[in-house]
VMD Tcl script that draws the C-alpha trace (Angstrom):
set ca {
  {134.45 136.27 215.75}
  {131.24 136.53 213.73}
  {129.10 133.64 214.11}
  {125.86 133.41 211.86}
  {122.73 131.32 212.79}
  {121.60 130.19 209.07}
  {118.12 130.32 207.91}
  {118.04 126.13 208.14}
  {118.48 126.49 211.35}
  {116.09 128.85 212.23}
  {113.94 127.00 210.10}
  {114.49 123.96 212.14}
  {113.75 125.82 215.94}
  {110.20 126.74 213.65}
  {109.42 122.72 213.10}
  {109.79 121.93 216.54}
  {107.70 125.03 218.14}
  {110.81 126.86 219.11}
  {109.86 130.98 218.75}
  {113.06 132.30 217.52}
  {112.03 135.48 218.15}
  {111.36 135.17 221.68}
  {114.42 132.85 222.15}
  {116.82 135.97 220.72}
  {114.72 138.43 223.15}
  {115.42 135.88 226.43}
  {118.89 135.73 224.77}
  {119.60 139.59 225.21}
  {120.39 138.88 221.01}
  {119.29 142.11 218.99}
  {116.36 140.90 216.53}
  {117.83 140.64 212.91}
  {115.20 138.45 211.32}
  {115.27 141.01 208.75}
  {118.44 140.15 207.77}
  {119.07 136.90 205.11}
  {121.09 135.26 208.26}
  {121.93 136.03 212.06}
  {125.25 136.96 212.83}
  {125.99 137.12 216.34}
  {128.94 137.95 218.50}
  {130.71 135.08 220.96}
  {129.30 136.57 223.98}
  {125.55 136.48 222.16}
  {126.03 133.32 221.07}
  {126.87 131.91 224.46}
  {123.88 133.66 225.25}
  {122.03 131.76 223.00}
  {123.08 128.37 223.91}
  {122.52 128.64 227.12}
  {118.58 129.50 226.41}
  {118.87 126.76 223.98}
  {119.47 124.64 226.31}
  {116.40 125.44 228.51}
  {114.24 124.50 225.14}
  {115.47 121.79 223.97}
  {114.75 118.21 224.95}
  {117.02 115.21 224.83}
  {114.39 114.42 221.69}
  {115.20 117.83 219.90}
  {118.94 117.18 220.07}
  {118.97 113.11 219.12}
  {117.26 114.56 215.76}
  {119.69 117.60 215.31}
  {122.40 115.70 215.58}
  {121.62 112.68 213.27}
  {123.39 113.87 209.72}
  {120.55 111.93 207.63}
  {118.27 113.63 209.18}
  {119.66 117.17 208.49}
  {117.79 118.74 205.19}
  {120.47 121.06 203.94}
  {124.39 121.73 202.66}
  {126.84 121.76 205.57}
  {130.30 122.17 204.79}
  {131.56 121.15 207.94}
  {129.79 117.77 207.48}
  {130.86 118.11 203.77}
  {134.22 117.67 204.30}
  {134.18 115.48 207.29}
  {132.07 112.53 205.17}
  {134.55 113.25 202.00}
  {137.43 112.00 204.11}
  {139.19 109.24 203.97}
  {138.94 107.65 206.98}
  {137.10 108.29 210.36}
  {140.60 109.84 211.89}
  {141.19 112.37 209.03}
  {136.72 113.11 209.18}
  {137.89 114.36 212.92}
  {140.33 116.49 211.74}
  {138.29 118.16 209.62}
  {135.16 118.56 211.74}
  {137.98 120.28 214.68}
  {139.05 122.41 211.44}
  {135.46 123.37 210.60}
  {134.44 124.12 213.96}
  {137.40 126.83 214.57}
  {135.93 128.24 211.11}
  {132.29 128.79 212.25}
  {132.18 129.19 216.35}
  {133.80 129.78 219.13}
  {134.05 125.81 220.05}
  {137.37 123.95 220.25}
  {137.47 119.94 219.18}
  {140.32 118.58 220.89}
  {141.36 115.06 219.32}
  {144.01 112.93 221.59}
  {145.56 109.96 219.73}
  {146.99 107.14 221.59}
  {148.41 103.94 220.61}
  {145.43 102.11 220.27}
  {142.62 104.75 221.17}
  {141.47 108.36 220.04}
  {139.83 111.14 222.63}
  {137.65 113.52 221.38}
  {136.25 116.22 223.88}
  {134.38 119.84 223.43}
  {135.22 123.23 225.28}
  {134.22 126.70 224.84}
  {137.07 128.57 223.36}
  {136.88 131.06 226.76}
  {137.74 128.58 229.74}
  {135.60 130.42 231.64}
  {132.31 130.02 229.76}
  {130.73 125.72 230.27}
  {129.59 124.32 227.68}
  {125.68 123.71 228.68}
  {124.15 120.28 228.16}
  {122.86 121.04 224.83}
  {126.03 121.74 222.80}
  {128.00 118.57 224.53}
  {125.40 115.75 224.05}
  {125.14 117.78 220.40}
  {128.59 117.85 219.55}
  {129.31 114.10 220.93}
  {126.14 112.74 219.04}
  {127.16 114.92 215.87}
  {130.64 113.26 215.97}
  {129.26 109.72 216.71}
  {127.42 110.41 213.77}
  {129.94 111.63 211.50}
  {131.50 108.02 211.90}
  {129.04 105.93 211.47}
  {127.36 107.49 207.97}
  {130.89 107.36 206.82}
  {131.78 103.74 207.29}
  {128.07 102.87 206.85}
  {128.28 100.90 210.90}
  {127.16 101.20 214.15}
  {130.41 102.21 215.84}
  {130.36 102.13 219.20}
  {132.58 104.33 221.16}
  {134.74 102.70 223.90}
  {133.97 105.16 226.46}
  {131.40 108.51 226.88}
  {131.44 110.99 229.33}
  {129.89 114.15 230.32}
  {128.81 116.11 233.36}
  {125.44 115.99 232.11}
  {122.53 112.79 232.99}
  {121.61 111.18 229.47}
  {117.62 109.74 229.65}
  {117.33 106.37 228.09}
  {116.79 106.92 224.41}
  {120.42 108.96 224.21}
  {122.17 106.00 226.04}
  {120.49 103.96 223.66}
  {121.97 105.61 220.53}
  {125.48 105.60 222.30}
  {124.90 102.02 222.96}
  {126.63 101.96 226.12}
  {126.48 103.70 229.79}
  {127.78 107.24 230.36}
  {130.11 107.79 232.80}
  {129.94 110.88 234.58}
  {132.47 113.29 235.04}
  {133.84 117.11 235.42}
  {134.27 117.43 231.58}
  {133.21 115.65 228.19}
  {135.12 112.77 226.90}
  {134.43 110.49 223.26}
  {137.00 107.65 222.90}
  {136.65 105.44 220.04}
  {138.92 102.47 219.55}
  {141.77 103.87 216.54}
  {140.57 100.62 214.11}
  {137.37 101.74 213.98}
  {138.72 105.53 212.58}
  {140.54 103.59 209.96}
  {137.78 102.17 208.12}
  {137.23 103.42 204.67}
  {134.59 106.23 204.65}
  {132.63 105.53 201.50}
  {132.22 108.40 198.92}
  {128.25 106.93 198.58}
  {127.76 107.46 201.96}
  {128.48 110.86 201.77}
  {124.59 112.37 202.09}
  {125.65 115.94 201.53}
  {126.07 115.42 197.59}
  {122.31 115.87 196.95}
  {122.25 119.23 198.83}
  {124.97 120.94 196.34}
  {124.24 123.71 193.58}
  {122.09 122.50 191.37}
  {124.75 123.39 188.67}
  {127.36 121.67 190.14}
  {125.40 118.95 190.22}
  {124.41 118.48 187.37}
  {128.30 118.98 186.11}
  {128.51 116.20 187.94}
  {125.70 113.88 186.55}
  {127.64 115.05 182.85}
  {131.03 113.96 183.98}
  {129.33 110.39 185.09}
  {127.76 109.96 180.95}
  {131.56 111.16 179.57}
  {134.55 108.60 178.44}
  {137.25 110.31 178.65}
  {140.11 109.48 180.82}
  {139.76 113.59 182.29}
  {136.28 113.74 183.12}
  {137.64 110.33 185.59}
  {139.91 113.00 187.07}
  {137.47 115.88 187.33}
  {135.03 113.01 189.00}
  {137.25 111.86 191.92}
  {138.62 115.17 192.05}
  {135.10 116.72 193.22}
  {135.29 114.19 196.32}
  {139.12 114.53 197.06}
  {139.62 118.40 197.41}
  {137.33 118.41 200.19}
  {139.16 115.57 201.91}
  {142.27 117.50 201.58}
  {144.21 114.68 199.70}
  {144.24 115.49 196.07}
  {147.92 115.69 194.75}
  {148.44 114.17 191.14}
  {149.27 111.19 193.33}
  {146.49 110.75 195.37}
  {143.90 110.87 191.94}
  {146.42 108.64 190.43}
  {146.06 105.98 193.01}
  {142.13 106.62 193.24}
  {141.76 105.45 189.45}
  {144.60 102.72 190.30}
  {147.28 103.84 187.75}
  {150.62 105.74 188.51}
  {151.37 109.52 188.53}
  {153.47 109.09 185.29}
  {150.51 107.37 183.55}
  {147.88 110.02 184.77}
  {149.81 112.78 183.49}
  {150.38 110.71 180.06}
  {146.71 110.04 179.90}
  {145.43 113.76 180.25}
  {148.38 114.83 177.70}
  {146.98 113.03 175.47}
  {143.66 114.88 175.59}
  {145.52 118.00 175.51}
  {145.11 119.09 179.18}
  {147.24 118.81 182.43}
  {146.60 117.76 186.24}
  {146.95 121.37 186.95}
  {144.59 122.19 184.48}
  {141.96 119.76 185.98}
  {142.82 120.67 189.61}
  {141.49 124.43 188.83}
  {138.65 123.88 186.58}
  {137.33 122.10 189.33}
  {138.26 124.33 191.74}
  {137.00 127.32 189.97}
  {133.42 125.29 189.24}
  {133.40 124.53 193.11}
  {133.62 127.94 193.94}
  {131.48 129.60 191.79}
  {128.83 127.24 193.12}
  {129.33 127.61 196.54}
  {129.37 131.63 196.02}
  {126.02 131.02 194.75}
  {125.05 128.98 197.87}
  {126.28 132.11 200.16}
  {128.67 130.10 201.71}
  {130.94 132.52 203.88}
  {134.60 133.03 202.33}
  {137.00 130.85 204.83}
  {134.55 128.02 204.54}
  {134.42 127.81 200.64}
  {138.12 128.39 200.61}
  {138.79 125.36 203.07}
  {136.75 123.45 200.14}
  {138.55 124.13 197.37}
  {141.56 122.93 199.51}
  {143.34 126.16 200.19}
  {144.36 126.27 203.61}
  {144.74 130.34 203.33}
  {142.62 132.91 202.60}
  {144.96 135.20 200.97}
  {146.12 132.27 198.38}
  {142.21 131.31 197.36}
  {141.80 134.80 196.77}
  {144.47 135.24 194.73}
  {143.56 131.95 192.37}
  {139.99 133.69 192.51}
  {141.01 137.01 191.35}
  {142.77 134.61 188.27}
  {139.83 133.03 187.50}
  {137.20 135.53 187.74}
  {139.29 138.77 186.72}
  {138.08 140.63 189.92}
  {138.44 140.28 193.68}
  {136.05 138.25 195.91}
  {134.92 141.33 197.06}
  {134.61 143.01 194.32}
  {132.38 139.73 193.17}
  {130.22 140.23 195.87}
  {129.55 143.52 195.27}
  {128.55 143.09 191.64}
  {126.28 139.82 192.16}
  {125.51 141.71 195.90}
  {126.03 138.54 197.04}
  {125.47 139.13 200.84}
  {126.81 137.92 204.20}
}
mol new
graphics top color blue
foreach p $ca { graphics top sphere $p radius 0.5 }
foreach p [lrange $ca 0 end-1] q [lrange $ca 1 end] { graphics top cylinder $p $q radius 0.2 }
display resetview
C-alpha cells in the first residue's frame, strides 16, 4: 500500500515546531521533501507514527483532530459530513480510511448502541497513543459538525491515560482497557447531518465552486438537480429517487420536469460527475479517492466513464497535464 503524507500536513508538523526532516531521519523514512508529496510504505509509516507519537502532545492532537480547525480539502471528511446521517458518516470514514492507510475502522451495531474501535491492519503492529486518541477525537468530531451538537459518546476507552483537557472534550471519564472502544447511543447517529454544516465546501476547486455559486443564481428546475446532486454523490445516495425526494417531488415528476428542459437524470448525474472530477484531478487528489466521490465504487468502471468523457485514459490524462502523484 502506498500511503502519502500531503503537503498540509507537513505544513501543519511546521506550525507547531515539528522538524519534518528530522522526524523522517528518526523514522528510518528516506527524505523525499523534494517530491510534491511523501509516499511511504506501511512499514515506514508505522515508523512514523510511532515517532509521532513521541512529539506530539495531548494539545497537538485535540487541534488535529477538530475538523473546523483543519485548513484544507479532505475527502475522507468530505464524504463523511455529506452523509446523511451520523451512521452512514461512519461508514464512509471506515471506507476512506481502507483507501488512504493501513488502519481498519471497525463499526459494531447493536440494538440500541454503535461500537467504533481502531486497529492497525497487521495485528501485530499497536496502534501508539497518538493515532487512537486521533482517530477517536476525529470520529467524535465527525458527529458533532454534522448534526451541529455536542454528542456525547456513551462510553470511551483506550489503553492510553487522557490529561484533563481531552476528557474534557469527550465529556466523560475514560475507561481503561486492552484495546480502543467509541460507543455512541444509535439515536444520536440518526440525526440529520446538515449539508451547511459541511465545512469542507469552501476548500473545493475554485472552479467548482464557483459552478456552484452559478447553479445557486439559476431557475431552472435542472440546475435544482445539479445543486443537490453535488452534495448527494458523495453521500453515496443519489438515485433519481433519492434527488427526487430531496426537492420533495416524485421520480415520475423529476424526470417530467428535466424533459421538459430537454435533458435527462442521466444526463445530470454525469455532467456533474464529469465537473467533479475534472476538479478534483486538478486538486491532485489520488485516483481511488476521486473515484469513491463521484460515487463509483470501482476503479475500473470510473475509468471507463472517464475515458467517455475526456476521450483518453486517466493515465493518459495525467501524462498530458503531468499531473503527478
Amino acid at each position: 500500500m502506498k500511503i502519502t503524507i500531503t503537503n498540509q500536513f507537513q505544513d501543519y508538523l511546521k506550525s507547531i515546531g515539528v522538524d519534518i526532516e528530522i522526524l523522517l531521519q528518526r523514522a528510518e523514512v528516506p527524505n523525499k521533501l523534494w517530491h510534491e508529496e511523501i509516499n511511504l510504505t506501511t512499514l515506514e509509516y508505522y515508523r512514523l507514527l510511532q515517532k509521532l507519537d513521541k512529539e506530539l502532545t495531548e494539545e497537538h492532537i485535540l487541534a488535529l483532530s477538530q475538523i473546523s480547525k483543519i485548513q484544507m480539502f479532505v475527502p475522507a471528511f468530505f464524504a463523511s459530513l455529506s452523509s446523511p446521517n451520523g451512521m452512514e458518516a461512519l461508514r464512509h470514514f471506515a471506507h476512506f480510511k481502507k483507501i488512504v492507510g493501513p488502519i481498519d475502522v471497525d463499526i459494531i451495531e447493536a440494538e440500541n448502541t454503535v461500537s467504533v474501535s481502531y486497529k492497525f491492519t497487521y495485528n501485530n503492529m499497536e496502534l501508539p497513543k497518538f493515532s487512537v486518541l486521533n482517530e477517536q477525537l476525529l470520529t467524535l468530531s465527525i458527529i458533532r459538525t454534522g448534526v451541529g451538537e455536542r454528542v456525547l459518546p456513551l462510553v470511551v476507552e483506550s489503553p492510553f491515560d487522557y490529561d484533563s483537557k481531552t476528557l474534557k472534550e469527550f465529556g466523560l471519564p475514560v475507561q481503561k482497557g486492552k484495546g480502543n472502544l467509541l460507543v455512541f447511543d444509535k439515536s444520536d447517529l440518526q440525526k440529520t447531518f446538515l449539508t451547511q454544516n459541511n465545512i469542507m465546501w469552501q476548500y473545493l476547486e475554485t472552479e467548482l465552486n464557483k459552478h456552484l455559486s452559478g447553479l445557486e443564481k439559476s431557475q431552472s428546475f435542472s440546475s435544482y438537480v445539479q445543486s443537490e446532486l453535488y452534495s448527494a454523490i458523495p453521500s453515496g445516495l443519489f438515485l433519481a429517487e433519492d434527488i427526487a425526494k430531496r426537492l420533495g417531488v416524485s421520480t415520475r415528476s423529476l424526470q417530467r420536469n428535466l424533459a421538459a428542459e430537454n435533458t435527462s437524470f442521466k444526463q445530470e448525474l454525469q455532467s456533474v460527475q464529469k465537473a467533479m472530477t475534472f476538479s478534483y484531478l486538478k486538486m491532485n487528489l489520488p485516483t481511488e479517492e476521486i473515484s469513491t466521490l463521484v460515487g463509483y465504487r470501482e476503479v475500473s468502471a470510473f475509468g471507463r466513464a472517464f475515458k467517455n468523457w475526456a476521450g483518453m485514459t486517466l493515465t493518459e490524462y495525467k501524462k498530458q497535464f503531468r499531473i503527478i502523484y
